[in-house]
C-alpha positions in Angstrom: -13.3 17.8 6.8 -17.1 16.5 6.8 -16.6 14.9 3.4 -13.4 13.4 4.3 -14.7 11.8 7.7 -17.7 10.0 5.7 -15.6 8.4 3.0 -13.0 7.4 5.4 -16.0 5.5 7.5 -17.7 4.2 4.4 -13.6 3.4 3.2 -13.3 1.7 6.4 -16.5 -0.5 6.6 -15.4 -2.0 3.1 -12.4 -2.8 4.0 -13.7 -4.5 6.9 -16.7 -6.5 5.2 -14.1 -7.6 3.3 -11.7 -9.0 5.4 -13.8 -10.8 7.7 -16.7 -12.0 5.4 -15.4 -13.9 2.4 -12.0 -14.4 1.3 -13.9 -14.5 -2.6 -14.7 -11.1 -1.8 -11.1 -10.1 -0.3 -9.8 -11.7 -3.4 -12.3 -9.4 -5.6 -11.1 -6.3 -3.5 -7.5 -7.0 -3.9 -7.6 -7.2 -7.5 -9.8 -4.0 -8.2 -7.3 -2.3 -5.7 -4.2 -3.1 -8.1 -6.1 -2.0 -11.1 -7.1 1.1 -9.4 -3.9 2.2 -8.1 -2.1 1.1 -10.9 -3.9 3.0 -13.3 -3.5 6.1 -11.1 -0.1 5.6 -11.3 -0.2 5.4 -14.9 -2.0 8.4 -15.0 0.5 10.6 -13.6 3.4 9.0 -15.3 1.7 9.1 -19.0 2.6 13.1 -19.6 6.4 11.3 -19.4 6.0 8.2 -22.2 7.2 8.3 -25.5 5.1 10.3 -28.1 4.3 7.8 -30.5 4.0 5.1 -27.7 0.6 3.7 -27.3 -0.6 4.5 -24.0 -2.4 1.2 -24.0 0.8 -1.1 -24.2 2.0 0.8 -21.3 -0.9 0.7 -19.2 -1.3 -3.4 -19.5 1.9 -3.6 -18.9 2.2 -2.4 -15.5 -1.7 -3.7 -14.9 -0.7 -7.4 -16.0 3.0 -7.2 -13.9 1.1 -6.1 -10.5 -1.8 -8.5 -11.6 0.7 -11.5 -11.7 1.6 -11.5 -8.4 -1.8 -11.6 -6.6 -2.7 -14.3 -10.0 0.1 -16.5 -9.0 -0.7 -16.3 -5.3 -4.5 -17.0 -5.9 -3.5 -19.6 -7.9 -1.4 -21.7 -5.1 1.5 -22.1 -6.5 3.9 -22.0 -3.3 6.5 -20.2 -5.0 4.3 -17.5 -6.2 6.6 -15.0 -6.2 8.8 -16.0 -8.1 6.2 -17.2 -10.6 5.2 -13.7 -11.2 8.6 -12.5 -11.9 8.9 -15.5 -14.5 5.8 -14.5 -16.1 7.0 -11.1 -15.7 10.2 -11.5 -17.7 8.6 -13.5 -20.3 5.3 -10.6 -20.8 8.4 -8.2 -21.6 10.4 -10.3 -23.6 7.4 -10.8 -25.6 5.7 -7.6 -25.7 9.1 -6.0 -26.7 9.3 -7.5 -29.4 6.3 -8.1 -30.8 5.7 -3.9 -30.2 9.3 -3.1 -31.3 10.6 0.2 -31.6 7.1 1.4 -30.3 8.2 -0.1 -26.7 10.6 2.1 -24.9 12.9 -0.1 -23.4 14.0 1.5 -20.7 10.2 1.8 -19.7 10.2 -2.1 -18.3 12.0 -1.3 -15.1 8.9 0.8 -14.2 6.7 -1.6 -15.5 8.7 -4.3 -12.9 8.5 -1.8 -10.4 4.5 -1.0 -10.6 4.8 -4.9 -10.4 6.2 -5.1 -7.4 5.3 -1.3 -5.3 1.4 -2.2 -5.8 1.1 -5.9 -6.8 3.0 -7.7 -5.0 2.7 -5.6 -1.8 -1.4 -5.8 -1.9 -1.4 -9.3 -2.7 -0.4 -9.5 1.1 -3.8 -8.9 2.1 -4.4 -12.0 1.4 -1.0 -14.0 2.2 -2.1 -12.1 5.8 -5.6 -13.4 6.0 -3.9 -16.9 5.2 -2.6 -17.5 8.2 -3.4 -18.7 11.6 -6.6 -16.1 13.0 -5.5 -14.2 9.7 -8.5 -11.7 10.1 -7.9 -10.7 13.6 -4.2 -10.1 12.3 -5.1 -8.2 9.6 -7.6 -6.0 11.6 -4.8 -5.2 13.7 -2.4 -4.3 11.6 -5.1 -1.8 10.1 -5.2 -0.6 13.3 -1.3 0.2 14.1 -2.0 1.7 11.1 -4.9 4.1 11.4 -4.1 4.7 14.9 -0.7 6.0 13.8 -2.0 8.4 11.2 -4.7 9.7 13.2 -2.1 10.0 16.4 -0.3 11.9 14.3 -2.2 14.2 12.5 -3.9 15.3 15.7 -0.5 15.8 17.6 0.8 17.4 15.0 -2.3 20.4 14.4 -2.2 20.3 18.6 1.4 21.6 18.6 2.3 24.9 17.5 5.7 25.1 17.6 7.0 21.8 15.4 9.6 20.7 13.2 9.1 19.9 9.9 9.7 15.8 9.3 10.5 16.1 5.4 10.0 19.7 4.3 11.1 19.2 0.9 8.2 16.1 -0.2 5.6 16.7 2.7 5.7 20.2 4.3 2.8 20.1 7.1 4.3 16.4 8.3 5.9 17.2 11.5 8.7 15.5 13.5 6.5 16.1 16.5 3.8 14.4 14.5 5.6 11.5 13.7 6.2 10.4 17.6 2.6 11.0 18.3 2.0 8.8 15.6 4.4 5.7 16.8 3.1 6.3 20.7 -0.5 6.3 19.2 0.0 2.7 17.1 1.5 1.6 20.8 -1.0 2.4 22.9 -3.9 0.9 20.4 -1.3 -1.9 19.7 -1.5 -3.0 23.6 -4.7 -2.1 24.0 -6.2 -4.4 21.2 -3.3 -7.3 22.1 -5.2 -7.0 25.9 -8.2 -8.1 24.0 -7.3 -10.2 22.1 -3.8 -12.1 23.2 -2.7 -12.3 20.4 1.3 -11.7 21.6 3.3 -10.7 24.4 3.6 -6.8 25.4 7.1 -7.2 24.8 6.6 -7.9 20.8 3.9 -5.2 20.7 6.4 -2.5 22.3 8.9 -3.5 19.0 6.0 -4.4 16.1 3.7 -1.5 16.7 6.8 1.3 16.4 7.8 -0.8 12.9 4.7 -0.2 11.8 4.6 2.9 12.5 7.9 4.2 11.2 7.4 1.9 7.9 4.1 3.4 7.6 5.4 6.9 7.8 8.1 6.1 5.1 5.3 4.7 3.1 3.9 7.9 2.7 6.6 10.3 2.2 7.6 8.0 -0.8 4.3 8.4 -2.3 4.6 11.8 -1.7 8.2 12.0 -3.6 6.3 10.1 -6.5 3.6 12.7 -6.7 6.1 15.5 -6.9 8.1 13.8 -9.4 5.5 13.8 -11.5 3.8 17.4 -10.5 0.7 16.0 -8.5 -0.9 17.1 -6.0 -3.1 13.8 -5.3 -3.3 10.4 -7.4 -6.7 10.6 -8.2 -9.9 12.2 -7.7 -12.0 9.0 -6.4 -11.8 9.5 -3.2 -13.8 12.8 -2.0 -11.8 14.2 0.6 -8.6 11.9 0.0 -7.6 12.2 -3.1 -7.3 8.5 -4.8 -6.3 5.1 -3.5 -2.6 5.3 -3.8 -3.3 8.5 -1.0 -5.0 6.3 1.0 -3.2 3.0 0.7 0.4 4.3 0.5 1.4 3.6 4.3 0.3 -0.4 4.0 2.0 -0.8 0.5 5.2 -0.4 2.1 4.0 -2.0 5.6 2.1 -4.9 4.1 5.2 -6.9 2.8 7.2 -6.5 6.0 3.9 -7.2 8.7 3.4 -9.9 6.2 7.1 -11.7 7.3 6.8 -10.6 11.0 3.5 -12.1 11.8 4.9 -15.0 9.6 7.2 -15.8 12.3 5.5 -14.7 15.5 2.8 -16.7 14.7 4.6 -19.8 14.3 
């Protein structure tokens, strides 16, 4: 537990120096993040490639796909998403055929996939910072977010008696644990919106249980990924957490969707 507390506060004040010192250095953050997770992902997908494929063509694949979209972002092109599915579509054209037989073919869709589950999904750390007092936005969204986990876990150990959320991919995640977790990321969610009036307590009392519940979602499909492949963590970088995916698989599937709501609200 020791070791887990001090790399989630050193995890924490990097994520922080990043956001709210230099957007270079967000930038620089994002893109290590992609590699990293991507390769983790790679990792504990390789056992499943071809035999004679090389390893390397698979692994630039799915690096350059979920590198795209934060390049194309970066880059300013206002339709940068679908820029990185054009570039996307012509990297696999190309790379098919130039690699041909040696590239599986029906290994693109989870090339696309990596893509889009850890490229384009990070890259809205950024598209978040962007906007109108992006940093504060982004600080609390990492807030509904930790706040929810920690709500959780603690409500969870607290109860005795609980009922398992999703036995079959996450067996100590506990329905009980889950509403702790949403009331948590509400009661932090008004708390920080007094500070900061940001919004209206009435969008807090929908956003923050969003959040939440995405959040949750977020980690339970991580977890089905992991036990596809027969993992117990995605990496080993992380002493006490496993790797980043562990630790960054709630905001890939929030990030996206916070990304479009704050969007709108703040308009």
């Amino acid at each position: 537990m020791r070791t887990r507390i001090i790399t989630g506060a050193i995890g924490i004040a990097v994520v922080l120096l990043m956001i709210f010192t230099s957007r270079y250095l967000l930038i620089f953050g994002v893109l290590a993040l992609i590699g990293l997770m991507t390769q983790e992902l790679m990792t504990m997908r390789e056992r499943y490639l071809p035999e004679n494929a090389g390893i390397i063509v698979y692994r630039s694949l799915s690096t350059l796909s979920a590198l795209s979209f934060l390049a194309s972002y970066v880059s300013g092109i206002t339709q940068w998403v679908e820029a990185a599915l054009i570039f996307n579509m012509l990297l696999f054209i190309l790379i098919s055929v130039l690699f041909y037989p040696r590239v599986a073919l029906n290994f693109l869709p989870l090339a696309l996939f990596d893509g889009v589950y850890i490229g384009f999904s990070t890259t809205f750390f950024l598209v978040i910072r962007d906007m109108k007092s992006g940093t504060v936005l982004l600080l609390f969204l990492l807030i509904l977010i930790w706040s929810s986990d920690s709500f959780a876990y603690f409500t969870g150990s607290f109860l005795r008696r609980k009922h398992a959320l999703a036995p079959a991919l996450s067996p100590k995640k506990s329905i009980e644990g889950a509403l702790g977790g949403i009331v948590g990321a509400i009661v932090l969610g008004l708390i920080f919106n007094a500070v900061t009036g940001l919004f209206t307590w009435q969008i807090i009392l929908w956003f923050a249980p969003l959040i939440s519940i995405i959040g949750i979602f977020g980690d339970l499909f991580e977890s089905m990924i992991k036990r596809h492949y027969g993992f117990k963590d995605s990496g080993t970088l992380l002493p006490g957490h496993g790797g980043f995916l562990d630790r960054f698989d709630s905001l890939l599937a929030v990030l996206p969707v916070a990304g479009i709501a704050l969007e709108v609200m703040v308009i």
